[in-house]
N, C-alpha and C positions, 0 to 999 in steps of 0.2 A: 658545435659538434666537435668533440675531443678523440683523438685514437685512443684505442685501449694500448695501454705503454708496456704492459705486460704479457707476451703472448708466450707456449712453450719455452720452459730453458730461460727465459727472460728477452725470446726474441720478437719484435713488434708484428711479424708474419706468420700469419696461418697456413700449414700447407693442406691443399686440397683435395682432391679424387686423384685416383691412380687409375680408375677405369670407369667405364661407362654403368656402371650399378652400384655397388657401394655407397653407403651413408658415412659421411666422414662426424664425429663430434668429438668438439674439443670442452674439456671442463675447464672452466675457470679457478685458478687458484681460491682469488679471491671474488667475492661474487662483487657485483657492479650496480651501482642502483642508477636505473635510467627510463627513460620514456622513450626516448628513441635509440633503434639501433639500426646502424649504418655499414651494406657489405660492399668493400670497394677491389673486386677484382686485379690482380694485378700480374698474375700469369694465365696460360689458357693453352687448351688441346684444341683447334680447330676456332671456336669459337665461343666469346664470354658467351658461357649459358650458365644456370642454376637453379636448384630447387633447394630452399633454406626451412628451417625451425628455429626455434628459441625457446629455451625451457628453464623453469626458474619458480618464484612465488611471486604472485600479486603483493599487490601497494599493503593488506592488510585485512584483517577482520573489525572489521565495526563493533563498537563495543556497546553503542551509546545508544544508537538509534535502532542496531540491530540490522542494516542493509545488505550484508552478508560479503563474501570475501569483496576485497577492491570497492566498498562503501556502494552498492549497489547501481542506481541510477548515475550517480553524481559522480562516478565517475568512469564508469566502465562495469564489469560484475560476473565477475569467476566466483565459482565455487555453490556451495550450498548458505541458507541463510543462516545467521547467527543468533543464538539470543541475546535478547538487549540483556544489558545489569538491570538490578530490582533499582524500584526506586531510591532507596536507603542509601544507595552507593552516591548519590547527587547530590551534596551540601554547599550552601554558600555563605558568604558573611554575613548576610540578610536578604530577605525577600517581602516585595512589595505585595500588598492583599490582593491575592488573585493572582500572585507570579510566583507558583514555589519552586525552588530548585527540583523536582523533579519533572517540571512543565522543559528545563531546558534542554531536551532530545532537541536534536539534529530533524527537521521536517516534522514534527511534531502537529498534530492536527488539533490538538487542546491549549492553545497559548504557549507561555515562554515562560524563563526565568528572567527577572528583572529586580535589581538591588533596591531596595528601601532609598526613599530620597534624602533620607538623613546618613547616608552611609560614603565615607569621605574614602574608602579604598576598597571597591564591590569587590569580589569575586565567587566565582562557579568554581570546585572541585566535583573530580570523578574520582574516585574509587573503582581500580579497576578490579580488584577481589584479589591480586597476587603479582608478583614482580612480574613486568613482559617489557618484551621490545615492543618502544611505541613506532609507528612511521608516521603518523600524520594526522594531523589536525584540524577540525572544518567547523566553521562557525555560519551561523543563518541569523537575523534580526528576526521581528515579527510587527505589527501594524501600529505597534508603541511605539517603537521604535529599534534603531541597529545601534549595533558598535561599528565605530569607524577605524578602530588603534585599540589591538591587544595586546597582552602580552602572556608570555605562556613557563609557567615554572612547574619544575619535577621533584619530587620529593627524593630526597636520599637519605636511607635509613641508616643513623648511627649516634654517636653520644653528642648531640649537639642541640640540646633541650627538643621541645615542642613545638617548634618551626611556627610558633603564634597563633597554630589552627589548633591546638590539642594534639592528642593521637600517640602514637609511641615514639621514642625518642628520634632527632634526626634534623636536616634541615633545608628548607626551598632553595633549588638553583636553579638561574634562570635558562632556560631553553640555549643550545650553544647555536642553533642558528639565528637567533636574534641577534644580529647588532644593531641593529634598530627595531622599532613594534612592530609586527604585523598587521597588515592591511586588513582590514574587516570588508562586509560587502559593502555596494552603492545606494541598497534600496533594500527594504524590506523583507520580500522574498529569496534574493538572492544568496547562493552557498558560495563560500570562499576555502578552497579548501588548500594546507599549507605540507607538502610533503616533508616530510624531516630527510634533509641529506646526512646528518647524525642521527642513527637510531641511536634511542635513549631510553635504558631499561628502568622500570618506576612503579610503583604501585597508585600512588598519584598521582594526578595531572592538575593544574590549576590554572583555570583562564582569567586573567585581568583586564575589566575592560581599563581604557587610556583617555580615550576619545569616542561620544556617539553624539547621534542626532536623537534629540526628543528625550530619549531615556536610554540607560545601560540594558536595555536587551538580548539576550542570549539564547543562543540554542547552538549546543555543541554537538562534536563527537572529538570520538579518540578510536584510532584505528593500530591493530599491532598486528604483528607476522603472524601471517596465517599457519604456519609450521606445513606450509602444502608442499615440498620441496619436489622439481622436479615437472612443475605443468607444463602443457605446452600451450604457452602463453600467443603465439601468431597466429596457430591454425584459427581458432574461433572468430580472428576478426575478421571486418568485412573488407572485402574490392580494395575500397576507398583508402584502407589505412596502410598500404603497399605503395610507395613511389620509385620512380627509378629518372633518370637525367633519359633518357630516350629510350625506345621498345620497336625491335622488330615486326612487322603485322604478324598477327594471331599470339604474338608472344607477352605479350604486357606484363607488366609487376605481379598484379593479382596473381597470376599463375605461378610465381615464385614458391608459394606455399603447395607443400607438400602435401598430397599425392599430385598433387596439380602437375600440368605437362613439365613448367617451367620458364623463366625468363630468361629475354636476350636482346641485348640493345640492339638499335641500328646503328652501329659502328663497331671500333675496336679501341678505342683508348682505356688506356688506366686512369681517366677519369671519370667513366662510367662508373656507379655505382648504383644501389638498390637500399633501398630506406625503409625502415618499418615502424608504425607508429605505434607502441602494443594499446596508448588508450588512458595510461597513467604510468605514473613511474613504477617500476617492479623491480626487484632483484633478481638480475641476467645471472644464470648460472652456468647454461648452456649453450653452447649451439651448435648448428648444424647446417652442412651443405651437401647436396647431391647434384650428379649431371642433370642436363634438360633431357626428359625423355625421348627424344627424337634426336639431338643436335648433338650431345655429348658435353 
C-alpha cells in the first residue's frame, strides 16, 4: 500500500470537514489506478468518525466476450453490458480443425481457439474496430488444453512495414508491463486476468502463447476505459469489501459508505485507518469524506 504522494498544491494531506454536514471532495489531478484504497485519519473534532465515497471508472469494457463494464463475473461488474466484436475482428496465424479463431472468447460455451500443430509461433489477434485505451487482459484454456506463459503485443500504427500480420502499415510492440511472460491459468477452466498498470492505446492486441500444457489453447479478452467518468465505484459494494484496524460497537467499516450512519474505531490513533476494496483495479478520480452522522 503506497500514499498518494500528490495531494492539493502538492501537499501529501487532505483537509477534511469543517462542520458536522458538508461533503468534503477532492479531485485528483491525476487519476490513480488501484484496487485498494486506503483512508488514514490524522486530525479530528471530538472523534475519528467518517462517512467516505470514491468515484472514478471501472477496470474497463469488455470487448471480446462482451461481459460488460469491469469484465462482468470475473471480476466485479459496473455498468450495463457491452457488445462483443463480430467474429471477423478474431484472426490468428492458424487454427486447428475445430478451433477457429473466433471460438477464442473469453468463457466461450462453443470451444476455443487453438493453433495448428505445425505452427512454430501461434498467436490469437483482436481487432478492436478503432484506437482505445486498453486496461487489461484475461485469458481462459479449455479441455484441450491452456497456456501457461504469454505474451502480449500492441500494434502501433505508422511507416514501419506490415508488422508480419498484413494490415496497414506499422509495427508490434511488446506490452510495457512485460518484463517477463505472463502467467496463464493452472487448469482448464480457470480465468487469469492481467490489469495493465500502463494503459496502452491500440487498435490491436495480439496474444502469444510461450508455454502450455497439452495444446496452445485460448480464449481471450481485451478490456478498455469504459469512458464512464465519475461513478461511484464503493457504494454498490458489499459489508465485506470495507475494513478498518478496529471499530467502535454499532460503528463498523460497512457503515463508512455513504448514506450510511458512519465509521469509528475504538480508539484514537493516527494509525487507525479504513480500507476499501472497490473489487478490481479502477481509475481513482475522486473522493470523498463526511462526518459520522451522530459523532461528528
Amino acid at each position: 500500500m503506497r500514499p498518494l504522494v500528490a495531494g492539493p498544491r502538492g501537499a501529501p494531506i487532505f483537509g477534511g470537514n469543517a462542520d458536522g454536514d458538508s461533503v468534503v471532495a477532492w479531485t485528483l489531478a491525476d487519476a490513480v489506478r488501484a484496487r485498494f484504497v486506503r483512508f488514514r485519519p490524522l486530525a479530528w473534532q471530538s472523534h475519528i468518525a467518517m462517512r467516505v465515497e470514491v468515484l472514478g471508472e471501472p477496470l474497463g469494457l469488455s470487448l471480446v466476450a462482451g461481459l460488460g463494464c469491469g469484465g462482468g463475473a470475473a471480476v466485479g461488474a459496473w455498468g450495463e453490458d457491452q457488445p462483443a466484436l463480430p467474429d471477423a475482428h478474431l484472426v490468428a496465424s492458424s487454427s486447428a480443425e475445430g478451433f477457429s479463431s473466433a471460438q477464442g472468447r473469453l468463457l466461450a460455451s462453443s470451444g476455443a481457439w487453438c493453433a495448428d500443430s505445425g505452427d512454430a509461433r501461434p498467436w490469437l489477434e483482436v481487432d478492436l474496430g478503432a484506437e482505445l485505451p486498453v486496461t487489461a487482459v484475461a485469458v481462459q484454456g479449455e479441455a484441450s488444453g491452456f497456456v501457461t506463459q504469454f505474451a502480449v503485443d500492441f500494434w502501433r500504427e505508422g511507416s514501419f512495414g506490415d508488422g508480419g500480420g498484413g494490415g496497414a502499415s506499422g509495427e508490434w510492440l511488446p506490452c510495457a508491463d512485460a518484463a517477463k511472460p505472463f502467467a496463464g491459468p493452472a487448469d482448464s477452466s480457470s480465468v487469469v486476468v492481467h490489469p495493465l498498470v500502463s494503459c496502452i492505446v491500440s487498435r490491436r492486441v495480439r496474444f502469444r502463447p510461450l508455454s502450455w500444457h497439452l495444446r496452445p489453447t485460448l480464449r481471450v479478452d481485451v478490456w478498455v476505459e469504459a469512458r464512464a467518468r465519475g461513478l461511484a465505484l464503493a457504494s454498490p459494494l458489499a459489508e465485506t469489501s470495507l475494513t478498518a484496524t478496529s471499530a467502535a460497537p454499532g460503528c463498523g467499516p460497512w457503515q463508512a459508505l455513504m448514506p450510511n450512519a458512519g465509521w469509528c474505531p475504538d480508539g484514537a490513533s493516527p494509525d487507525e485507518h479504513l480500507e476499501i476494496d472497490l473489487g478490481a483495479v479502477a481509475s481513482v478520480q475522486v473522493f470523498c469524506v463526511q462526518h459520522h452522522l451522530a459523532l461528528g
